[in-house]
C-alpha positions in Angstrom: -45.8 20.8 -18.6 -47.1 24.0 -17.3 -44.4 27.2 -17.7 -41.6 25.0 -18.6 -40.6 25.4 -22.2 -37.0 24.2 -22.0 -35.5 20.7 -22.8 -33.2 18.8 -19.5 -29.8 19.3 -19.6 -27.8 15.7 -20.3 -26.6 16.3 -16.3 -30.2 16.3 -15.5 -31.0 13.4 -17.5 -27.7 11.4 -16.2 -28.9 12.4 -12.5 -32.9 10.8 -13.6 -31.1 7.5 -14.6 -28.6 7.4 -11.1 -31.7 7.9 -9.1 -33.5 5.2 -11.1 -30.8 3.1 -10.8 -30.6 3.3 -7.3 -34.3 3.2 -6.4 -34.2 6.9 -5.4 -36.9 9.1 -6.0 -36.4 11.3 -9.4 -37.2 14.9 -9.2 -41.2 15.9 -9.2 -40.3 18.5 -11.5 -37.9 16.2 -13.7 -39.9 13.4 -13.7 -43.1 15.5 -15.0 -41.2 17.0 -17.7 -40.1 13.3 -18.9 -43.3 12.8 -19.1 -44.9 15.3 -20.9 -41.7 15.7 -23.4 -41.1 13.5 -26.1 -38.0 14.6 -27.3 -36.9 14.5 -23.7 -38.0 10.8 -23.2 -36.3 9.9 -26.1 -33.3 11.4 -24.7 -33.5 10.1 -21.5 -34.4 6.6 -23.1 -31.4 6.5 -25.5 -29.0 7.5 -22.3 -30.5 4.7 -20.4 -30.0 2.2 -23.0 -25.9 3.2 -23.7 -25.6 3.1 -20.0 -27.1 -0.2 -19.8 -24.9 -1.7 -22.3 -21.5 0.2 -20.9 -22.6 -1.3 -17.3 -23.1 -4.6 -19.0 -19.9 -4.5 -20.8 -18.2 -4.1 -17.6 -19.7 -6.6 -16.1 -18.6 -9.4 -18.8 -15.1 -8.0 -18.8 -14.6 -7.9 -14.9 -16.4 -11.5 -14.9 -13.3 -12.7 -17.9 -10.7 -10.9 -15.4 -11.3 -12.2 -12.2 -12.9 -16.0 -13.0 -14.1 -17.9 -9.9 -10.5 -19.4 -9.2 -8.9 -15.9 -9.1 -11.1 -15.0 -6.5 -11.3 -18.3 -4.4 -7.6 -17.6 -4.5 -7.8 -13.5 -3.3 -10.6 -15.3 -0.7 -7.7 -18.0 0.9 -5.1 -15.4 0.2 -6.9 -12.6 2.5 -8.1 -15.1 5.4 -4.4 -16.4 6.0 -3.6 -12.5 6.1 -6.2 -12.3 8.5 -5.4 -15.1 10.4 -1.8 -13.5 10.6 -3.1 -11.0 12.4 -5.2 -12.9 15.8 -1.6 -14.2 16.4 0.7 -12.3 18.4 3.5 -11.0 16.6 7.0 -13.3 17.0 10.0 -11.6 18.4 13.1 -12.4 17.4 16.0 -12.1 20.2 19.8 -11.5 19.7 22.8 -12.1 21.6 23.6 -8.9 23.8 27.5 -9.5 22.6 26.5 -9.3 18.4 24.6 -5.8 19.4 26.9 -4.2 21.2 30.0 -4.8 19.1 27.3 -3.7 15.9 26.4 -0.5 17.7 30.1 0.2 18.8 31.2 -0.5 15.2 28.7 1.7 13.6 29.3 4.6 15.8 33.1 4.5 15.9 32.8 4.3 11.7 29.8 7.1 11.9 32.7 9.4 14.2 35.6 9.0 11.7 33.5 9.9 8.7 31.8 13.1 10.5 35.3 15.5 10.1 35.3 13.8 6.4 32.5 14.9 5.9 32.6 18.8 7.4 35.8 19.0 4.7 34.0 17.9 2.0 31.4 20.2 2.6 33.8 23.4 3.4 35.8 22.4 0.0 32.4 22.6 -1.7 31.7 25.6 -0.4 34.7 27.2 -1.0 34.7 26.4 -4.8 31.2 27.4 -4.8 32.1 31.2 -4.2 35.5 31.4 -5.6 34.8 33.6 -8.5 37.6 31.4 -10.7 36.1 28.2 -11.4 
């Protein structure tokens, strides 16, 4: 550990143990000063080993969540989903006499509620300025 008097920063050390976790190389630089630093090894050693046992806890509680049923189940449940989806999509036909008297219904109600409406609003609007309220 030539010109490097300085301990690694807990980032630094957290970035060694993602790299090592995922087969990447760790920094020349980094990895050098691991190893010619004991308290940094220790360090780096004692973050390993609570990771560890966090990534292991997480692994026993997501194995007690989702047992092999659950997930045989989410398995049938997304291929009928999936199957749903090859088919061509069903479409559903009504009588040309039940729409138009539904459309001439709704828009006849829709006209008589319009003025209704353009009262309501000019009331509002009226009391809104007044300055006795």
């Amino acid at each position: 550990m030539i010109g490097r008097a300085r301990h690694l920063h807990d980032n630094g050390l957290f970035d060694c143990y993602l790299a090592e976790r995922h087969r990447q190389p760790i920094d020349p630089p980094t990895a050098e000063h691991l190893a010619d630093c004991e308290a940094c090894a220790a360090r780096y050693a004692e973050l390993a080993k609570v990771m560890d046992g966090v990534r292991a806890e997480g692994d026993a509680e997501a194995d007690a969540i989702f047992t092999p049923e659950r997930l045989r189940a989410q398995h049938h449940q997304i291929a009928r989903r999936i199957e749903t989806v090859a088919r061509p999509a069903r479409v559903i036909s009504f009588p040309l006499q039940v729409v138009g008297r539904t459309i001439t219904a709704s828009e006849s109600s829709l006209r008589n509620r319009i003025p209704i409406a353009r009262s309501f609003s000019l009331t509002c609007g009226l009391w809104m300025i007044s300055p006795v309220r």
